[in-house]
VMD Tcl script that builds the backbone (N, CA, C; Angstrom):
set m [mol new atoms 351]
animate dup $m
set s [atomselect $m all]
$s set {name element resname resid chain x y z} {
  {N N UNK 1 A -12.604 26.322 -2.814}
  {CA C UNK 1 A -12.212 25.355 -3.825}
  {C C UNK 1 A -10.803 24.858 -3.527}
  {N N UNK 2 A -10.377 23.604 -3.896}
  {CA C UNK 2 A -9.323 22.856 -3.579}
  {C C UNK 2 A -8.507 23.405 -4.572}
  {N N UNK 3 A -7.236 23.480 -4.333}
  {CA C UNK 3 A -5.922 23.307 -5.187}
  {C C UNK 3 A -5.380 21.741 -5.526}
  {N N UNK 4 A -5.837 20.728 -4.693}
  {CA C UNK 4 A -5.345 19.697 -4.933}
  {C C UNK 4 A -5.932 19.041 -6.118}
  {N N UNK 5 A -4.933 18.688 -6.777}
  {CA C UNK 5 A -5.033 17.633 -8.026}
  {C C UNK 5 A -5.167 16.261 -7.752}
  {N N UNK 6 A -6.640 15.642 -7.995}
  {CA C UNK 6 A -6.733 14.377 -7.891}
  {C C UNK 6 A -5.789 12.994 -8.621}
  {N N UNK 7 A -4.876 12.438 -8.100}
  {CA C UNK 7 A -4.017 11.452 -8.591}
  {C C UNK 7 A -4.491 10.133 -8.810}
  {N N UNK 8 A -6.360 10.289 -8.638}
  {CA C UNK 8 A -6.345 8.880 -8.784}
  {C C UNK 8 A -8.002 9.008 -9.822}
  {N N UNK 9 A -8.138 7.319 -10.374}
  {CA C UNK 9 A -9.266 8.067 -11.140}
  {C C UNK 9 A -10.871 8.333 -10.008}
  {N N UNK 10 A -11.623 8.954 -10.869}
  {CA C UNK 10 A -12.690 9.455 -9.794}
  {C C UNK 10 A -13.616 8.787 -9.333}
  {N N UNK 11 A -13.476 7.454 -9.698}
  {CA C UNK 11 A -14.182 6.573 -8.980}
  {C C UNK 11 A -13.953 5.725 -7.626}
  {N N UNK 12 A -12.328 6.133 -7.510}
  {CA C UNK 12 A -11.426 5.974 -6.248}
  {C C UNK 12 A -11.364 7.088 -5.727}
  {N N UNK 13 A -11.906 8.311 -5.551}
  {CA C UNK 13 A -11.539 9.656 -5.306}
  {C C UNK 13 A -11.286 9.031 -3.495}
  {N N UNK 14 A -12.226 8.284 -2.981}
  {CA C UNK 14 A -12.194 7.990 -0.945}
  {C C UNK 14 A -10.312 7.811 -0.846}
  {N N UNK 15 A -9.857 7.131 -1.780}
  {CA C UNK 15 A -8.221 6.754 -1.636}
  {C C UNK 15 A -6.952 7.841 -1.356}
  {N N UNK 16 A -8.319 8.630 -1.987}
  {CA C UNK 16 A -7.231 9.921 -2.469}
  {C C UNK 16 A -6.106 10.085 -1.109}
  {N N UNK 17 A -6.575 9.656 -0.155}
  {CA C UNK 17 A -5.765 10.264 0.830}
  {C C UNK 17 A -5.031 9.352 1.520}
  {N N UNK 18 A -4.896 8.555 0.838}
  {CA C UNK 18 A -3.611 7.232 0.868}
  {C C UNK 18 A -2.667 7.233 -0.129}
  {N N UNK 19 A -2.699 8.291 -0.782}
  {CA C UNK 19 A -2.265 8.097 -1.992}
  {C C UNK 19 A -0.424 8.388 -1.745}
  {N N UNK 20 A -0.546 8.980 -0.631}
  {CA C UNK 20 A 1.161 9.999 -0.867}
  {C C UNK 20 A 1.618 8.927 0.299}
  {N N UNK 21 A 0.962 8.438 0.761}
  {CA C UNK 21 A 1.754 7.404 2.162}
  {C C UNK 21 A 2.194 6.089 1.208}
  {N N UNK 22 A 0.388 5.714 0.880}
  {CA C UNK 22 A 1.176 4.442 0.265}
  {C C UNK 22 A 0.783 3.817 -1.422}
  {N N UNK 23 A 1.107 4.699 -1.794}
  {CA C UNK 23 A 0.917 4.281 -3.227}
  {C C UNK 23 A 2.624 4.611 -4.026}
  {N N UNK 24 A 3.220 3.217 -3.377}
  {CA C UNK 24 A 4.922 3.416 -3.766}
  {C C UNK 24 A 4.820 2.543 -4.495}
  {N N UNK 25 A 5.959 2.852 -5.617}
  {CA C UNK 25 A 6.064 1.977 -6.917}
  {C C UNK 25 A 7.285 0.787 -6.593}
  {N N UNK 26 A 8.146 0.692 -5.254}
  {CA C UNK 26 A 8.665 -0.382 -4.601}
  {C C UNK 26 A 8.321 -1.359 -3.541}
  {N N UNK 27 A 8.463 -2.625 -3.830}
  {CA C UNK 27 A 8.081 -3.217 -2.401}
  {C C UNK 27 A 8.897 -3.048 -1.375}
  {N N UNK 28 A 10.153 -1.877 -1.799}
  {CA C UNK 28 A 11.299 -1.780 -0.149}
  {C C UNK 28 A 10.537 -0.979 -0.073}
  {N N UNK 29 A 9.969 0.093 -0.765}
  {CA C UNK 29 A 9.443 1.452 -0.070}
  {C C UNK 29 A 8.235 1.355 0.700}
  {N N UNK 30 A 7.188 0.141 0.108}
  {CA C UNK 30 A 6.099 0.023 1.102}
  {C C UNK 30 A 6.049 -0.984 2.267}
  {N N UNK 31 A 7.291 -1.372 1.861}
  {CA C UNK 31 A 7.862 -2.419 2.871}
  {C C UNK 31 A 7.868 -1.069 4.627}
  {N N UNK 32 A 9.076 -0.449 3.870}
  {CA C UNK 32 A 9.159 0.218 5.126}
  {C C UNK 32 A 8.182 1.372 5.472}
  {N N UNK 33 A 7.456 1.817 4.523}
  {CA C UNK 33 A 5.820 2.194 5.022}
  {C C UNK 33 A 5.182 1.867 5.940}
  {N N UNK 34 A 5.241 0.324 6.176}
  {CA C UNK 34 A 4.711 -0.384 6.728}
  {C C UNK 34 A 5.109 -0.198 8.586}
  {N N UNK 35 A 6.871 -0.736 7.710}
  {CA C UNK 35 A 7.162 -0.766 9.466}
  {C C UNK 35 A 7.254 0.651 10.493}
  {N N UNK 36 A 7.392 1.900 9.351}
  {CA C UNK 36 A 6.802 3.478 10.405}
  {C C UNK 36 A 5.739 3.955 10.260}
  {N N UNK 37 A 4.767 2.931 10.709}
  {CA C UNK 37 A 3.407 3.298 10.376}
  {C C UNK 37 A 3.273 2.700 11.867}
  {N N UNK 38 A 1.799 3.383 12.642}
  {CA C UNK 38 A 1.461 2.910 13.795}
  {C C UNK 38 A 0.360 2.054 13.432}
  {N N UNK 39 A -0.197 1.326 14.322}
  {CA C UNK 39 A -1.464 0.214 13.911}
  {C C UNK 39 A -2.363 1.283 13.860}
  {N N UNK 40 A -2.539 2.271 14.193}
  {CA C UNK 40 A -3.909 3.148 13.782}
  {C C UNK 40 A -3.650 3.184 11.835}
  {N N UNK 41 A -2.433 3.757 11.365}
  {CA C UNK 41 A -2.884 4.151 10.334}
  {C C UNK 41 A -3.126 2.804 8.978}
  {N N UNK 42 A -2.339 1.556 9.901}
  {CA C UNK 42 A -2.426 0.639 9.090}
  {C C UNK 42 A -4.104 0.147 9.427}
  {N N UNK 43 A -4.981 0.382 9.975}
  {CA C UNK 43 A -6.149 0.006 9.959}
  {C C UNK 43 A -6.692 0.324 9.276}
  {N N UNK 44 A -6.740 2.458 9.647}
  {CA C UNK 44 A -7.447 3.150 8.732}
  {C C UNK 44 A -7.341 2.791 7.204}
  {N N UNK 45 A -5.981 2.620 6.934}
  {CA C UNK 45 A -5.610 1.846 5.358}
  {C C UNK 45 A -6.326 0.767 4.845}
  {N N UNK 46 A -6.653 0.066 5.991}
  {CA C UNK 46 A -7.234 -1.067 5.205}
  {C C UNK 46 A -9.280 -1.153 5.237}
  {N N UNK 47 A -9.499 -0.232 6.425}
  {CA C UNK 47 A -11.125 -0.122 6.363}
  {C C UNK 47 A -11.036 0.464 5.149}
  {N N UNK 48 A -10.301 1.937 4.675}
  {CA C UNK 48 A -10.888 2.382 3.553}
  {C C UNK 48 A -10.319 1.823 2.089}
  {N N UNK 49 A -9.640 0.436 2.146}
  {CA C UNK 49 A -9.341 0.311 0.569}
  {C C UNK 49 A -9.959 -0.972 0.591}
  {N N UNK 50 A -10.462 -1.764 1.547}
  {CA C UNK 50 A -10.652 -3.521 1.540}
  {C C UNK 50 A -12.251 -3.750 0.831}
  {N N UNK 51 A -12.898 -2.306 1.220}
  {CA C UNK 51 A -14.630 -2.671 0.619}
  {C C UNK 51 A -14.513 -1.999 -0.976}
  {N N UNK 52 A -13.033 -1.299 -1.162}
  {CA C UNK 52 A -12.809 -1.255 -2.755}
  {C C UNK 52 A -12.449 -1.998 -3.903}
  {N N UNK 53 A -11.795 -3.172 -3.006}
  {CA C UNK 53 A -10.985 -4.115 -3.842}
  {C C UNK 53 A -11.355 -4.672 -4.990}
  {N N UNK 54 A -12.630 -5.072 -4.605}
  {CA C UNK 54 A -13.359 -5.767 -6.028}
  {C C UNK 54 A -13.188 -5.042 -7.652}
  {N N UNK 55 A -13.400 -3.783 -6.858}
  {CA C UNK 55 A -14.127 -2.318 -7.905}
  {C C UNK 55 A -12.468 -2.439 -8.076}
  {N N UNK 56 A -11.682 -2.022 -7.724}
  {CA C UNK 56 A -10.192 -1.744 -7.890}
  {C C UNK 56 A -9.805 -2.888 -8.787}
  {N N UNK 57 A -9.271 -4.187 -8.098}
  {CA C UNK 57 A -9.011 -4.860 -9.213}
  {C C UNK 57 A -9.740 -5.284 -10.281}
  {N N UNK 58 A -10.892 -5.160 -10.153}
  {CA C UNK 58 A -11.657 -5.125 -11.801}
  {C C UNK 58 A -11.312 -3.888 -12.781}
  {N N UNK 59 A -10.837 -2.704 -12.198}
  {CA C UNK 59 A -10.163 -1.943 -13.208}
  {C C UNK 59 A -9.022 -1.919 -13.244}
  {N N UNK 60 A -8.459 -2.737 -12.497}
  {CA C UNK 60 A -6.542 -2.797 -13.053}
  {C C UNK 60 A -6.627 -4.153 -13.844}
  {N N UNK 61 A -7.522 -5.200 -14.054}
  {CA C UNK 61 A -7.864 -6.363 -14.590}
  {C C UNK 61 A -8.080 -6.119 -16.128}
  {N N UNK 62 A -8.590 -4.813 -16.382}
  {CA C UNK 62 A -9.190 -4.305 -18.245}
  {C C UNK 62 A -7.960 -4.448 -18.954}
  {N N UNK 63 A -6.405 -4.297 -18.284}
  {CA C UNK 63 A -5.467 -4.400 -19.236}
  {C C UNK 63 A -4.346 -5.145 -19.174}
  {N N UNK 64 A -3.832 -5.463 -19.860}
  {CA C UNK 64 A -3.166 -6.652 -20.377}
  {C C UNK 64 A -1.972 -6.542 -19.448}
  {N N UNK 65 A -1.415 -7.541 -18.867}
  {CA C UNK 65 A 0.001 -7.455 -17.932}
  {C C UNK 65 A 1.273 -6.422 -18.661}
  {N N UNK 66 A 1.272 -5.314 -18.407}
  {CA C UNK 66 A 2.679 -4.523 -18.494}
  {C C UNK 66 A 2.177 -3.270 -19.388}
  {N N UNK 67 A 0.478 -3.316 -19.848}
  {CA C UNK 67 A 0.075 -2.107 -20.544}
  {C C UNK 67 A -0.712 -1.313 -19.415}
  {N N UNK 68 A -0.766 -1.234 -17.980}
  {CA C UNK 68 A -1.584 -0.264 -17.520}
  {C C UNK 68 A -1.474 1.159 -17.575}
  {N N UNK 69 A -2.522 1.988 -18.009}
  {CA C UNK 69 A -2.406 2.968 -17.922}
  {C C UNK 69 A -1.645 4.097 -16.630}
  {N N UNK 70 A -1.234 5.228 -17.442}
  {CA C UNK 70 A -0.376 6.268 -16.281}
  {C C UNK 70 A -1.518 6.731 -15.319}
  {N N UNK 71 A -2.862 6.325 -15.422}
  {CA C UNK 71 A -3.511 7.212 -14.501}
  {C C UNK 71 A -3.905 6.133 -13.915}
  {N N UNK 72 A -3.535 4.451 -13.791}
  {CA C UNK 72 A -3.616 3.446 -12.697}
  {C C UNK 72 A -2.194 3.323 -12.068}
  {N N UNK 73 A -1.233 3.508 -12.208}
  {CA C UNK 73 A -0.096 3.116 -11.709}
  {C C UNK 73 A -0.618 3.148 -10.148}
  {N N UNK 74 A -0.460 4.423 -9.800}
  {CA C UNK 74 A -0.833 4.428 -8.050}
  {C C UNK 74 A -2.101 3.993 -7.888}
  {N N UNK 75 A -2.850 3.500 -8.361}
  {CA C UNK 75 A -3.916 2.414 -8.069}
  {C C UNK 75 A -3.686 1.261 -7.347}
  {N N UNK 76 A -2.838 0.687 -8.393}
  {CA C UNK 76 A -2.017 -0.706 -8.475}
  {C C UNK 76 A -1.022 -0.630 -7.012}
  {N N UNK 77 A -0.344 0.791 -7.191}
  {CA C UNK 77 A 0.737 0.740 -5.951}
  {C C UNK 77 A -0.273 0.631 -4.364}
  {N N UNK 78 A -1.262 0.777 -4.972}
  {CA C UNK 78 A -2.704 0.998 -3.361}
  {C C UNK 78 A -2.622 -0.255 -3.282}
  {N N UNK 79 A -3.025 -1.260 -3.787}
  {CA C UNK 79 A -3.160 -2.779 -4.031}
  {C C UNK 79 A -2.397 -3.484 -3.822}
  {N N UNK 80 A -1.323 -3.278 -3.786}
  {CA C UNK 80 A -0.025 -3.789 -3.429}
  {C C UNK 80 A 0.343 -3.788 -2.333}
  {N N UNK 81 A 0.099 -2.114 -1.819}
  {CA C UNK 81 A 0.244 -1.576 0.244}
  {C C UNK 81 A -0.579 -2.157 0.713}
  {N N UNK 82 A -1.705 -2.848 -0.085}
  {CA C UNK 82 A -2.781 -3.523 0.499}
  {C C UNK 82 A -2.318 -5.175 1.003}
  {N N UNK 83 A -2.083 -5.539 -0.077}
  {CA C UNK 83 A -1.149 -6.761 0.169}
  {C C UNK 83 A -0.157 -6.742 0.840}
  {N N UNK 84 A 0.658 -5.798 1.453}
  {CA C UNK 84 A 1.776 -5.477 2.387}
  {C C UNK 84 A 1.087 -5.497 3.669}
  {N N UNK 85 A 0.091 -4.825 4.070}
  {CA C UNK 85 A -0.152 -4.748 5.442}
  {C C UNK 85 A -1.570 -5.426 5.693}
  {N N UNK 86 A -2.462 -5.975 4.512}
  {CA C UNK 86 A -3.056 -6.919 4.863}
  {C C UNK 86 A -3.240 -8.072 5.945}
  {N N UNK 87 A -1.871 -8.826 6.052}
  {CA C UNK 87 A -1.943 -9.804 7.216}
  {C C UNK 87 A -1.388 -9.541 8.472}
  {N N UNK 88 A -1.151 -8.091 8.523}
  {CA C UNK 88 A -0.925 -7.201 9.599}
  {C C UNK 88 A -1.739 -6.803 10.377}
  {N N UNK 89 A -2.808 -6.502 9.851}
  {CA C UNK 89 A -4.343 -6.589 10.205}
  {C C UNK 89 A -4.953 -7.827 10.803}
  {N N UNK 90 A -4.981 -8.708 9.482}
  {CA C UNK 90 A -6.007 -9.906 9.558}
  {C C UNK 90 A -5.326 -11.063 10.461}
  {N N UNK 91 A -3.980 -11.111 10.859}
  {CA C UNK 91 A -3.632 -12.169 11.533}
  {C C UNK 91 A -2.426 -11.846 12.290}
  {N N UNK 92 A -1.849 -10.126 12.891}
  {CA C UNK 92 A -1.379 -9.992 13.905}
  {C C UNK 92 A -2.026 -8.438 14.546}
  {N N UNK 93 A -3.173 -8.862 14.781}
  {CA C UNK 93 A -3.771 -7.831 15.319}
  {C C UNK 93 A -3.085 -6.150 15.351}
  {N N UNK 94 A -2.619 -6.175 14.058}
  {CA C UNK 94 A -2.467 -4.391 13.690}
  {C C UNK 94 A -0.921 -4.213 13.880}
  {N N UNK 95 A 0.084 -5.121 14.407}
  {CA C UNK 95 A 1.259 -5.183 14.711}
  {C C UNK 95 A 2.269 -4.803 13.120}
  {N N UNK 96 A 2.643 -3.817 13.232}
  {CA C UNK 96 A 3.609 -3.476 12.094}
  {C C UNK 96 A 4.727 -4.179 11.555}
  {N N UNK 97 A 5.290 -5.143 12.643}
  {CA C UNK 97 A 6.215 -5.727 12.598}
  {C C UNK 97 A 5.710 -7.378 12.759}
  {N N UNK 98 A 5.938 -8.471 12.413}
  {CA C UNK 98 A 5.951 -10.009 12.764}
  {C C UNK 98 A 6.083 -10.558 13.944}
  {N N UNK 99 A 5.293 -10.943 14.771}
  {CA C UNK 99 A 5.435 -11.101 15.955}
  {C C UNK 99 A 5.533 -12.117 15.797}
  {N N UNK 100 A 6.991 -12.515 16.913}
  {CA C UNK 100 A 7.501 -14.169 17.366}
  {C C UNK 100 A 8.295 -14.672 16.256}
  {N N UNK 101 A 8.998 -13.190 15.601}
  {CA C UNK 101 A 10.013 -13.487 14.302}
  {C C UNK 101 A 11.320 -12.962 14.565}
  {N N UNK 102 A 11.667 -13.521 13.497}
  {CA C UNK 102 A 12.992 -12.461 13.469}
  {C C UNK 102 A 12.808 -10.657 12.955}
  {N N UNK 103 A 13.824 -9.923 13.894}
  {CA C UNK 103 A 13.511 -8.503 13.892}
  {C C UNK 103 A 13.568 -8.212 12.359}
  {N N UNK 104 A 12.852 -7.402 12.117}
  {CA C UNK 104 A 13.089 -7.014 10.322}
  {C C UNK 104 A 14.166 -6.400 10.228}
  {N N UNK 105 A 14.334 -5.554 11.005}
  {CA C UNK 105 A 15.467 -4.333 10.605}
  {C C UNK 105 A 17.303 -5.154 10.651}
  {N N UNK 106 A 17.004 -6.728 10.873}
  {CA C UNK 106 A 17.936 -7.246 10.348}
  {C C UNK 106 A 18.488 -7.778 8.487}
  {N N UNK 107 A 16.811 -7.811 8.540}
  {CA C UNK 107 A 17.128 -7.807 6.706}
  {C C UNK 107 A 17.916 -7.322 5.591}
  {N N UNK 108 A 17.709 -7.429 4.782}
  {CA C UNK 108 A 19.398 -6.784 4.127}
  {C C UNK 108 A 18.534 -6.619 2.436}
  {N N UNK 109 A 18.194 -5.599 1.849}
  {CA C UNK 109 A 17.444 -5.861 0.133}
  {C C UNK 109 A 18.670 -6.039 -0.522}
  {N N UNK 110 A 18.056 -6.718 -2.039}
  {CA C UNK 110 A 19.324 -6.806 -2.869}
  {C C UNK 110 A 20.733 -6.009 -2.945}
  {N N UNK 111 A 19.751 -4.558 -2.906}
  {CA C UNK 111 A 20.955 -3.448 -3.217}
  {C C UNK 111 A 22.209 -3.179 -2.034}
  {N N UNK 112 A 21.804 -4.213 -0.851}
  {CA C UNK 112 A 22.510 -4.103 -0.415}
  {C C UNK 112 A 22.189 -3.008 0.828}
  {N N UNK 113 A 20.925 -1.945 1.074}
  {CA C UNK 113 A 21.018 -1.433 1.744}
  {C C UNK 113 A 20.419 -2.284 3.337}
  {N N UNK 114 A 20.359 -1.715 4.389}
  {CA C UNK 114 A 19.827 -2.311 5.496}
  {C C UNK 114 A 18.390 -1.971 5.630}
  {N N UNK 115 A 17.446 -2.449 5.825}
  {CA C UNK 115 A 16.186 -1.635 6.728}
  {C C UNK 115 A 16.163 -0.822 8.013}
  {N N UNK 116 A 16.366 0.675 7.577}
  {CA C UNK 116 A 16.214 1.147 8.735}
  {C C UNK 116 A 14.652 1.580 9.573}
  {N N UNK 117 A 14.205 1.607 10.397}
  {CA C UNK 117 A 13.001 2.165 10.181}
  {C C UNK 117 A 13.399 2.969 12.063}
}
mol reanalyze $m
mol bondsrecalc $m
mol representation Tube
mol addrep $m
């Protein structure tokens, strides 16, 4: 028998194991998820959450903008990493970083810190 406590509800239980990489409640934090991640795991991320999406956002959809429940938060944060490395996938063949851009790790977030990755 498992010790692990499921963090997500049980109809997402397949996620479960995306849950501690990328279910961050910042877009710097899944920002840089993103960029120390290799194209293997950003794939695996997206075969197993892209045939959920429907089912997913139809249950973050039941509640009203700013009332979601504590047991969707990291749902929502899945959906979001989804939208982060989505066109990482779909339109630079798995590349973590922007190809034929400017380097990220020149960026600068509000707070002022740098992107390190």
């Amino acid at each position: 028998m498992s010790n692990i406590i499921s963090q997500l509800p049980a109809d997402f239980a397949a996620l479960e194991p995306f849950v501690a990489k990328w279910a961050l409640g910042t877009s710097k934090q899944r920002h840089l998820a993103r960029l120390n991640s290799t194209k293997e795991e950003l794939q695996a991320f997206y075969d197993a959450i892209l045939p959920e999406m429907r089912h997913l956002l139809a249950a973050l959809d039941q509640y009203p903008l700013g009332s979601l429940s504590e047991e969707l938060h990291k749902l929502y944060w899945l959906s979001l990493s989804f939208a982060e490395i989505a066109p990482h996938i779909e339109l630079y063949k798995g590349s973590v970083g922007v190809p034929y851009a400017f380097e990220e790790t020149r960026f600068v977030y509000e707070t002022g810190d740098v992107v390190n990755v």
